[in-house]
N, C-alpha and C positions, 0 to 999 in steps of 0.2 A: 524593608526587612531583608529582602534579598540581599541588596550590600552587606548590611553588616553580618549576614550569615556570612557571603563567600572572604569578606575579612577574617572572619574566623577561621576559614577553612587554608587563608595563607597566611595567617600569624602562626610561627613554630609554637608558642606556647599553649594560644586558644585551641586551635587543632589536636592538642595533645589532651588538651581538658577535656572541649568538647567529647572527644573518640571515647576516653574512659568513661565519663557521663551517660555518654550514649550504651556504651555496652555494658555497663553495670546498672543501670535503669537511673540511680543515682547517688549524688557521694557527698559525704563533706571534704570542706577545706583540711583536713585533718588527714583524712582517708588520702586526699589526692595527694597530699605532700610527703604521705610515706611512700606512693607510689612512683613521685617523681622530683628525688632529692635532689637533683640537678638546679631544678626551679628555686629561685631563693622566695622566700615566706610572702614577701613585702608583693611581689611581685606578682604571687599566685592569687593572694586575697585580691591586687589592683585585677585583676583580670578576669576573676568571676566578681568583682562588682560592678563592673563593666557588662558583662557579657548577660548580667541580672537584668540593668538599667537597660541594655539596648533590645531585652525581648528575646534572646537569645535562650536564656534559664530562667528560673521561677525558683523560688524555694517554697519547698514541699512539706519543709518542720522545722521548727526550732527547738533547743531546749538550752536550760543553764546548764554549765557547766564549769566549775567555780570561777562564777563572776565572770565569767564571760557566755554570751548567747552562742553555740553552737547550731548553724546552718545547713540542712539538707537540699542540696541542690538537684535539679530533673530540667531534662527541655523543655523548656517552653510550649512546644508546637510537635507535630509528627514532619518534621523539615520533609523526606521523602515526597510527603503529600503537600506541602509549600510548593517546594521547588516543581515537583510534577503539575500542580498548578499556573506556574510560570511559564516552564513548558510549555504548555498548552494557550496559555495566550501570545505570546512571542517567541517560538521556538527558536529560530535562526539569532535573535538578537540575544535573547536568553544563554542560547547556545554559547553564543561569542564571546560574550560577557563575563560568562565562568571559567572559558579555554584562557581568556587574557589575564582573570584575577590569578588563577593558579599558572600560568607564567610566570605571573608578576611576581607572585611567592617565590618563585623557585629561581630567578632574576636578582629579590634583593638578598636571597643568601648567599648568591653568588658572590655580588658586589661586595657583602660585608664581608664577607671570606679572602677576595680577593686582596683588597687591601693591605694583607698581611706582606711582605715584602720578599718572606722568606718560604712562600709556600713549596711543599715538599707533593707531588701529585700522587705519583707513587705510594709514600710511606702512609698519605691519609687515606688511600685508595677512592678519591672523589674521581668522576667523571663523566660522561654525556657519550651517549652512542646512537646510531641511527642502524638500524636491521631490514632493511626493505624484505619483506616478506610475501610470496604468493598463497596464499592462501583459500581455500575454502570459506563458508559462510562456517560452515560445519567443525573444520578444521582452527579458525580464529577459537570458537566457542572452547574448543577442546583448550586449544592453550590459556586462554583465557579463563578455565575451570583450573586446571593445573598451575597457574600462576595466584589465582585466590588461593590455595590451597596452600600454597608456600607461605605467601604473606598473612592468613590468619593465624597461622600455626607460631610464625614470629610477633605477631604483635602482642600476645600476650607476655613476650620476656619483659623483666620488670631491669628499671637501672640496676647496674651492678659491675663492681672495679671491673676495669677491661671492657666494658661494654660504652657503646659511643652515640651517642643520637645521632644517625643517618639517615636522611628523607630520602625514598625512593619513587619516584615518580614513572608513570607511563602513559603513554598516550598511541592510543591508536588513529591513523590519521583515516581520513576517508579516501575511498579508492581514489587515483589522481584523473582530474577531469582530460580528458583525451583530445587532441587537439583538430581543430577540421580545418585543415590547410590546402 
């Protein structure tokens, strides 16, 4: 179950599902394609009936609606409480495991991006930085409160002209192991 959660969590598209599922308790295919007109049709149903089949979502309700079944979709599981599970039996591997799948996400959009011949860095404003920070235990917490604070406030913007799916990623590393020489 694990995989094909952290699959979901480095597919652009499931991750996008997932996230609104999760924070609206649940939605139809309907619901999510007014919220995310970028996604073509074909696309969004292939992917919540994937994400149905692999235990990921559940539906919650049906009804007709002419002549065709309308589906309410909800998570499957309280994932939190999965994954904290996992956790808890293999931390360190568990650990690894998730730091490499969201890599690996953020890895093939690069490639597929890259590819283009004529990237412009600048005008699409894509890019990767590194901040070595000394910080408090105290002081992380703080930024780290005031960095949710920014990104929940953004993830409710919905698509709209001018506006661009950008994945934002961060990663706090753990203090560096010191060396006894």
């Amino acid at each position: 179950m694990i995989d094909k959660l952290m699959e979901c969590f480095t597919n652009p598209v499931k991750s996008r599902l997932l996230l609104e599922i999760h924070s609206s308790g649940e939605a139809t295919a309907k619901r999510l394609a007014e919220i995310y007109t970028d996604i073509p049709q074909a696309t969004l149903y292939r992917n919540l009936k994937k994400m149905t089949g692999d235990g990921i979502l559940k539906i919650v309700s049906e009804r007709q609606v002419r002549g065709t079944i309308e589906r309410t979709y909800a998570l499957a599981s309280d994932f939190n409480a999965d994954i904290q599970k996992i956790m808890e039996r293999n931390p360190s591997a568990a650990y690894m495991q998730m730091f490499t799948q969201y890599m690996m996400g953020f890895a093939r959009q690069f490639q597929q991006h890259c590819r283009n011949t004529e990237i412009d860095f600048q005008h699409e404003m894509s890019g990767f930085s590194l901040a070595p920070l000394y910080l408090t235990d105290e002081e992380l917490k703080e930024l780290i409160s005031k960095l949710t604070e920014i990104f929940t406030g953004l993830l409710k913007n919905p698509p709209a002209p001018g506006r661009k799916l950008r994945n934002i990623g961060l990663i706090i590393s753990p203090e560096e192991a010191k060396s006894h020489n």
